[in-house]
ROMI-813112 format. One record per residue (C-alpha): z, y, x. Coordinates in Angstrom, 1 decimal. Each point is the difference from the previous one (the first is absolute). Example, Ala and Ser with C-alpha at 12.3 -4.5 7.8 and 13.67 -1.06 7.14 Angstrom:
BEGIN
((7.8, -4.5, 12.3))
((-0.7, 3.4, 1.4))
END
This chain:
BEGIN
((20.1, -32.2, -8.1))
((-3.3, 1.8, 0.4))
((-2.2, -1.1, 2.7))
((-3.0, 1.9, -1.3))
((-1.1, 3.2, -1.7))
((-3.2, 0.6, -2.2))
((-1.7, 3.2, 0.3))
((-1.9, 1.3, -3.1))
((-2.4, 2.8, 1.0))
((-2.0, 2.1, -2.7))
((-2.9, 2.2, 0.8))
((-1.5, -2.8, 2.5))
((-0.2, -3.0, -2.6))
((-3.1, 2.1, -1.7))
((-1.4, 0.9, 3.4))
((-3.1, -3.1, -0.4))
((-1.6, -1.4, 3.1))
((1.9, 2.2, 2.1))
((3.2, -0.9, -0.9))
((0.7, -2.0, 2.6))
((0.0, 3.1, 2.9))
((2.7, 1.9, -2.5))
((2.5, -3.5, 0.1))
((-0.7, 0.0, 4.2))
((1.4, 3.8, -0.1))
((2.5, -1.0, -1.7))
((1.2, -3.2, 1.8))
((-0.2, 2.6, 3.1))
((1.8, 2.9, -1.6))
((2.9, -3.2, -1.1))
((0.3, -1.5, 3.3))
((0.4, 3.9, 1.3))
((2.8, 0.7, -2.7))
((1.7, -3.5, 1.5))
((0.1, 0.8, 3.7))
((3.5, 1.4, 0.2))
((1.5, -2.0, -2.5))
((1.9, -2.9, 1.8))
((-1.6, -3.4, -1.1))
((-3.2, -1.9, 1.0))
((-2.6, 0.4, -3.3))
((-3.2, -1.5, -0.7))
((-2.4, 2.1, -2.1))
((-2.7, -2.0, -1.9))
((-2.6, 0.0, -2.7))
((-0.7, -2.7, -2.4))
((-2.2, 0.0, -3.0))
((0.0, 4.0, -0.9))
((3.7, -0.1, 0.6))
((2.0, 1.6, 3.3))
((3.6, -2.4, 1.1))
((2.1, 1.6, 2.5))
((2.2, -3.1, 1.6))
((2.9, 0.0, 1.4))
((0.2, -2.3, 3.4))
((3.6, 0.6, 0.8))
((2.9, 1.7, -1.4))
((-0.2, 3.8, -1.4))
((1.6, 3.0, -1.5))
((-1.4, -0.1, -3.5))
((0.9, 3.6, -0.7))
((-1.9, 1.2, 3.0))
((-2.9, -2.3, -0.7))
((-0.3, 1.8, -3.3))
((0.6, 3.3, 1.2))
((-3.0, -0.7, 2.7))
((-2.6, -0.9, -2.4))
((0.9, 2.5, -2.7))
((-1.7, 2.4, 3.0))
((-3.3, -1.7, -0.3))
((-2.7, 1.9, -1.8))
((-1.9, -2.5, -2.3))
((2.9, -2.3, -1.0))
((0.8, 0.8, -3.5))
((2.5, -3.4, -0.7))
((2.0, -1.3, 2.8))
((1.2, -3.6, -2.0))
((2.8, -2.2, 1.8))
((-1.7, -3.8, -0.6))
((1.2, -3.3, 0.2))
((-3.1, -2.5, 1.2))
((0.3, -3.9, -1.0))
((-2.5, -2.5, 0.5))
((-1.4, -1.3, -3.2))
((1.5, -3.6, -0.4))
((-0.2, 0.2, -4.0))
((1.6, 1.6, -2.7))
((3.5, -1.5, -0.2))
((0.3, 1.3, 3.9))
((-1.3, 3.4, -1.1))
((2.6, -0.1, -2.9))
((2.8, -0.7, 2.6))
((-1.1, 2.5, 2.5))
((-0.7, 2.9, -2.6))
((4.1, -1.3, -1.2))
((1.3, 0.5, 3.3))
((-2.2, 3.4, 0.7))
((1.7, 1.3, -3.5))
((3.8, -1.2, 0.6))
((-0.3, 1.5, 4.0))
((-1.7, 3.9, -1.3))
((2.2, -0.3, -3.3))
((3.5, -1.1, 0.5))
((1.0, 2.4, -3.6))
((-2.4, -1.5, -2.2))
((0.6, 2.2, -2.9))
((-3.5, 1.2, 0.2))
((-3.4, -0.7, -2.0))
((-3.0, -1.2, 1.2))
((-3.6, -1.3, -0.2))
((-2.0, -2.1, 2.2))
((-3.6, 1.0, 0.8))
((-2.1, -2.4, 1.8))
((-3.4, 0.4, 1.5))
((-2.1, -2.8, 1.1))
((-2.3, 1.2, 2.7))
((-0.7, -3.8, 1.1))
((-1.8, -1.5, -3.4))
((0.2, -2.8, 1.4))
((4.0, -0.4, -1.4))
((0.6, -2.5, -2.5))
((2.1, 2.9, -2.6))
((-1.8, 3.3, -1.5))
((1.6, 2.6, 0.7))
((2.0, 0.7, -3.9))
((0.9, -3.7, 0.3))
((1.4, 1.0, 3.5))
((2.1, 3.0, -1.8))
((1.1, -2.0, -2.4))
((1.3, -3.6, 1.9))
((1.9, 2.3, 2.5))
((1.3, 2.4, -2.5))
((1.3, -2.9, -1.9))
((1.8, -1.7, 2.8))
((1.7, 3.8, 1.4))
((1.3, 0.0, -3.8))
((1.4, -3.7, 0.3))
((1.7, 0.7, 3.8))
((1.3, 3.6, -0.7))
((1.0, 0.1, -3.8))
((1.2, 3.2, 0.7))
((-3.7, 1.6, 0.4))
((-2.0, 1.1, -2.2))
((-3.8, 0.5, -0.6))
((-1.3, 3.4, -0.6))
((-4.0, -0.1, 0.0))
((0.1, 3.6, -0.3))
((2.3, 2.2, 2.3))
((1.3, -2.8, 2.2))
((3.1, 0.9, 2.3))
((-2.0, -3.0, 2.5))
((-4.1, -0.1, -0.1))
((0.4, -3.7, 2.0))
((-3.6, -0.4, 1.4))
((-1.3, -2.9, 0.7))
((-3.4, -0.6, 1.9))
((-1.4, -2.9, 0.5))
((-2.0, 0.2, 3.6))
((-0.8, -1.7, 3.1))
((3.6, 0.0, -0.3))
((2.0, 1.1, -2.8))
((1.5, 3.3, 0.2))
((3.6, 0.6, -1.9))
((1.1, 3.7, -0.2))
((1.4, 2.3, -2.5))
((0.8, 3.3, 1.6))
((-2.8, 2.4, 0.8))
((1.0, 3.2, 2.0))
((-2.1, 2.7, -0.2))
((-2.3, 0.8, 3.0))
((-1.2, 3.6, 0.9))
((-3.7, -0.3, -1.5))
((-3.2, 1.4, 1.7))
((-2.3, -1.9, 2.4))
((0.3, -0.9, 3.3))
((0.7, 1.8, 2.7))
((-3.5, 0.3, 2.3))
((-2.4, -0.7, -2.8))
((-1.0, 3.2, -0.9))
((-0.8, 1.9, 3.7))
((2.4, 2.1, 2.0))
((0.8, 3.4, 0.2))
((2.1, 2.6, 1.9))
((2.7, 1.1, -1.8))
((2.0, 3.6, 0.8))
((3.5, -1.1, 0.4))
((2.7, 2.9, 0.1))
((3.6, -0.3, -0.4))
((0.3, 1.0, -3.1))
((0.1, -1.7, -3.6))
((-3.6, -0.1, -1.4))
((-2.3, -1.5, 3.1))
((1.8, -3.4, 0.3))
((-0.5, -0.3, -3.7))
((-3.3, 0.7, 0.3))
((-0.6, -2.7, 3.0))
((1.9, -2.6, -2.7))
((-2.2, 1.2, -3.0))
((-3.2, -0.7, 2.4))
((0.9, -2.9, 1.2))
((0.8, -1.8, -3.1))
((-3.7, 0.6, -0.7))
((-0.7, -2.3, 3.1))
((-0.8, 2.6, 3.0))
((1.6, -0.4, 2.9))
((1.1, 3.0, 1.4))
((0.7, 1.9, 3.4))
((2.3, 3.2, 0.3))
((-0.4, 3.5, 1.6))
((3.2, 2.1, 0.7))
((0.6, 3.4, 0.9))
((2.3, 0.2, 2.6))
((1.0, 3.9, 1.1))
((2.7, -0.4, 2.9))
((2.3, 2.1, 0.9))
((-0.2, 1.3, -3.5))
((0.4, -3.6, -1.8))
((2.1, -2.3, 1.8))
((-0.4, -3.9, 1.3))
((2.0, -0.3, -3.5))
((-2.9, 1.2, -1.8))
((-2.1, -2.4, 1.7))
((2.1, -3.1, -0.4))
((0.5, 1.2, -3.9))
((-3.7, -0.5, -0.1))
((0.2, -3.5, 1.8))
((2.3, -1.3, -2.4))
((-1.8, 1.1, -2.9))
((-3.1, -1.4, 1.4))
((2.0, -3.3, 0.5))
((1.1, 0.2, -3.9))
((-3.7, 0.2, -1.0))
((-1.2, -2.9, 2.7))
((2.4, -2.6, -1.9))
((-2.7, 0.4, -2.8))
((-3.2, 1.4, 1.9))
((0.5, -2.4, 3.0))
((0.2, 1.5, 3.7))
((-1.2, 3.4, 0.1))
((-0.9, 2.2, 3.2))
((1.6, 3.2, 0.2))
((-1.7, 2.7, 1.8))
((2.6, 2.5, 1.0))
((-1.8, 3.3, 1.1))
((1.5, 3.0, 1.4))
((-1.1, 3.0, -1.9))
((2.3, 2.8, 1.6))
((-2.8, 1.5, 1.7))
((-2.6, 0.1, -2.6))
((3.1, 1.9, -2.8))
((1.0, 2.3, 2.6))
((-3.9, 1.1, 0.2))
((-0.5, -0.3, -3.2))
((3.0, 2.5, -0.5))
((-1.0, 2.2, 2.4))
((-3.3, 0.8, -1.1))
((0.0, -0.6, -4.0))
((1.3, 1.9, -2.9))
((3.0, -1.5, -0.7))
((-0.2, -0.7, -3.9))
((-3.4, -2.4, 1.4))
((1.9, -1.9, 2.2))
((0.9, -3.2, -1.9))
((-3.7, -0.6, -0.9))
((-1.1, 0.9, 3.2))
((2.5, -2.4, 1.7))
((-0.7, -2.4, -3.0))
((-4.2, -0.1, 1.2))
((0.6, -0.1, 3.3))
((2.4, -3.0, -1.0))
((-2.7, -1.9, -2.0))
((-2.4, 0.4, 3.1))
((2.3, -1.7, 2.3))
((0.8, -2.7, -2.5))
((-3.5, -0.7, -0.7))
((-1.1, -0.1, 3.9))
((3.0, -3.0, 0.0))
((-1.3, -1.5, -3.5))
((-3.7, 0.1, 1.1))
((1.1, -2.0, 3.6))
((2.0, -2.5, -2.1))
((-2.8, -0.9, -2.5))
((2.2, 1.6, -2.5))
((-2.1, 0.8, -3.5))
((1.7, 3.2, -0.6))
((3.2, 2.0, 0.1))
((3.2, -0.1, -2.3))
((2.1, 2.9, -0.7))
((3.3, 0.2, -2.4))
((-1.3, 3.3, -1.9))
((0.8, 0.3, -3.5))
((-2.2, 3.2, -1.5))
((2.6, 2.9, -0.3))
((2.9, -1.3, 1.5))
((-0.3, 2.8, 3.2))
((-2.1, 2.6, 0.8))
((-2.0, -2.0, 1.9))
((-0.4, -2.8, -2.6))
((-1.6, 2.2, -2.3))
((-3.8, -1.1, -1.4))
((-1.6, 3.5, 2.2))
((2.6, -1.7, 3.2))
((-1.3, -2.9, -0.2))
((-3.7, 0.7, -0.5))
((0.3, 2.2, 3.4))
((1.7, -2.6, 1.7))
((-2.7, -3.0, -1.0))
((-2.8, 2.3, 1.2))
((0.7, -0.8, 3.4))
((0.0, -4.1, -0.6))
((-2.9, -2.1, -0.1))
((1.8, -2.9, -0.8))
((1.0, -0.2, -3.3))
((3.7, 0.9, -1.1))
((2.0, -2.0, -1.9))
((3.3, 1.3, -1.8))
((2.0, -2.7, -2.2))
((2.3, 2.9, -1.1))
((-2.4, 2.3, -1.1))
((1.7, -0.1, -3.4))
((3.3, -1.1, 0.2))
((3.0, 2.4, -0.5))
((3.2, 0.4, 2.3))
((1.7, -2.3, -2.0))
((-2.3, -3.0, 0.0))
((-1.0, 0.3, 3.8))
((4.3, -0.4, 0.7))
((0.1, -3.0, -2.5))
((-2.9, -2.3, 2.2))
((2.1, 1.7, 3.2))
((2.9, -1.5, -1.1))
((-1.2, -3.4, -1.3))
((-1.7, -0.5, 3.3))
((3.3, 1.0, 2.3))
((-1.8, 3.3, 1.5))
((2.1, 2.3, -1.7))
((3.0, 0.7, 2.0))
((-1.8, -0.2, 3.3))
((-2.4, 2.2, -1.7))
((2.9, 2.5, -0.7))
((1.7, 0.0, 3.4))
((0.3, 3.6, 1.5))
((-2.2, 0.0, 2.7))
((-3.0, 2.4, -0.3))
((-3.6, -0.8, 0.3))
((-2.9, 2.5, 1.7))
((-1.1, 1.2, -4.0))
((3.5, 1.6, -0.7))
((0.3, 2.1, 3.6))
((-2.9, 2.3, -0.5))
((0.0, 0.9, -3.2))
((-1.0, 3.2, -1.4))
((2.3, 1.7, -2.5))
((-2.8, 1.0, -2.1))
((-2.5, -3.0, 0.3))
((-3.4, 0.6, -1.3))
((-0.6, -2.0, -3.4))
((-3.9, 0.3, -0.6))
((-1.3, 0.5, 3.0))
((-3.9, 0.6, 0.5))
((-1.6, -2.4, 2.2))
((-2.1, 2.7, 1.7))
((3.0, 2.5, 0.3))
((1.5, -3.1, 1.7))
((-2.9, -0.9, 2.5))
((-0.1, 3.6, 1.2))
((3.6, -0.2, 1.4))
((-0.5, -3.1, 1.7))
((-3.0, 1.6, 2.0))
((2.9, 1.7, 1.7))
((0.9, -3.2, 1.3))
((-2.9, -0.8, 1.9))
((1.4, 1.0, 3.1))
((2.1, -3.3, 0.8))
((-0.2, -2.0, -3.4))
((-2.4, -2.3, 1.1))
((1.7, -1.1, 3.5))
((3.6, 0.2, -1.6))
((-1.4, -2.3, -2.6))
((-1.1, -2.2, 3.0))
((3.1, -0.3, 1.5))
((1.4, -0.7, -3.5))
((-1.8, -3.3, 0.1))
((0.0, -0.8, 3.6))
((4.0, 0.0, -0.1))
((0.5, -1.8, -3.2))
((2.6, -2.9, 0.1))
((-0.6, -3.0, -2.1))
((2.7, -2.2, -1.6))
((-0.9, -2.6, -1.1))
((2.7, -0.6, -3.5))
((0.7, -3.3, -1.3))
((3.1, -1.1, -2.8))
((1.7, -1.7, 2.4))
((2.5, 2.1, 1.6))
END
């Protein structure tokens, strides 16, 4: 029975005379969410409000599931629209909307009616109390409860008036775009495509460097990575992956560094690459899935010597989060057993058995001078050879 749904956003209502640029992002980021669900849609916005219309015939279930992906959307509400042709045809459409959603009507309920057009010949607590009246007369079975209703039956009187009584919550944040763009380090593990999720719910869009080490990770690895940057596009929109090949640069790096430095020294000459990628794509900065002492390279003196080689700023969502907390977001957004498939990434092959935990930045400049022999031109080649994919939901 539902042709339309109204969208209730939060953080954009108080956003003043700019308002109108958050509700465009987040028309965009809707008719994104949309494209591979099979129907035609028509996303509009009317008086501080967002409708979503359906033109043909839909899946409601995967409607639903596509907008509960859309950062910004905190109510998705299924609504009935009727033209206003007076109150004994609003009476008889708001009968037939309760005996269609509520065949069992052993439930309680209260009407709440809004008049945004003031131009309607009923206030609003005569409105409650007409229709409440008539429900009681149709159902005898129902019964009022102004309190903790089983049914909040909403009523607003509009352009045209909306009839709905089931609100389903929506993810929050703002919308994806709003808030600039930055690179995000994507590995295959559990932590990063949280992280990408946490940003992006703040409104930046995001691109994503990976690691790729062949022979020593497999095209497994690499398509592990794809899908998770796929599970974090259904909420951060289409993303571009930057695959580099890092083999050469960790075989140096293991060559000529002590090997308890060699996951910060790898992690630096990561953040380089990534922010040569984040500063060609406009990106505001770099996001990491660190939380402080999870590893011996996410410890506070770790990750001091690893932002000394950025001059963008880095941003970790994580930073305080435990274990436990990281896996619950991983699994509410779907990441988490792609996140735990078996297939190794370039940060677990060369890694010392006795990593340094508080390393000193200068101690850790020294040994790279003993890559200045080939660094620079394997860093280079790095770049030159790195494949972009560009990631979108749909499969």
């Amino acid at each position: 029975m539902y042709k339309s749904f109204l969208i209730k956003y939060g953080e954009i209502a108080i956003k003043g005379k700019n308002r109108y640029l958050f509700e465009d992002a987040l028309v965009s980021q809707i008719n994104y969410a949309l494209k591979p669900v099979d129907g035609e849609f028509k996303v509009r916005k009317v008086q501080g409000r967002i409708y979503v219309d359906a033109l043909s015939e839909y899946d409601y279930d995967e409607v639903i599931e596509a907008l509960s992906h859309v950062f910004g959307i905190v109510g998705i509400c299924p609504v009935v629209l009727v033209e206003d042709e007076g109150f004994e045809k609003l009476v008889e459409d708001v009968l037939v909307y309760m005996d269609s959603v509520y065949p069992n009507k052993n439930i309680t309920f209260k009407v709440n009616a809004r008049r945004a057009r003031k131009n309607y010949p009923m206030e609003s607590m005569e409105i409650n109390a007409k229709l409440g009246e008539r429900i009681l007369d149709a159902f005898p079975e129902i019964r009022v409860d102004v309190h903790k209703p089983d049914v909040m039956l909403c009523v607003e009187i509009r352009e045209k008036i909306n009839i709905y009584s089931i609100e389903i919550p929506g993810p929050g944040g703002m919308p994806v775009g709003t808030n600039g763009k930055a690179m995000l380090l994507l590995s295959g593990g559990i932590d990063s495509p949280v992280a990408g999720y946490m940003i992006a719910k703040r409104g930046v869009a995001i691109d994503a460097t990976y690691f790729h080490a062949p022979p020593y990770t497999s095209e497994r690895a690499k398509q592990k990575v794809v899908d998770l940057a796929r599970i974090v596009s259904k909420y951060a929109g289409p993303i571009n992956l930057h695959v580099v090949n890092f083999t050469d640069i960790q075989l140096y790096i293991y060559e000529q560094c002590p090997h308890e430095e060699l996951t910060i020294i790898m992690r630096r000459y990561m953040m380089k690459i990534a922010e040569h990628f984040a500063s060609e794509n406009n990106c505001l900065g770099l996001v990491t899935g660190e939380s402080i002492g999870q590893v011996a390279s996410q410890t506070m003196q770790s990750l001091a010597a690893t932002n000394a080689v950025c001059t963008l700023p880095v941003y970790r969502p994580l930073i305080g989060f435990d274990k436990n907390e990281i896996i619950d977001i991983s699994e509410k957004i779907d990441a988490y057993e792609t996140s735990i498939q078996p297939f190794e990434d370039c940060c677990t092959i060369f890694v010392a058995k006795h990593p340094v935990t508080k390393p000193n930045l200068k101690v850790i400049e020294r040994s790279e001078t003993k890559l200045e022999e080939k660094i620079d031109e394997l860093m280079k080649v790095a770049i030159e050879t790195t494949e972009v994919i560009r990631v979108t939901a749909e499969e």
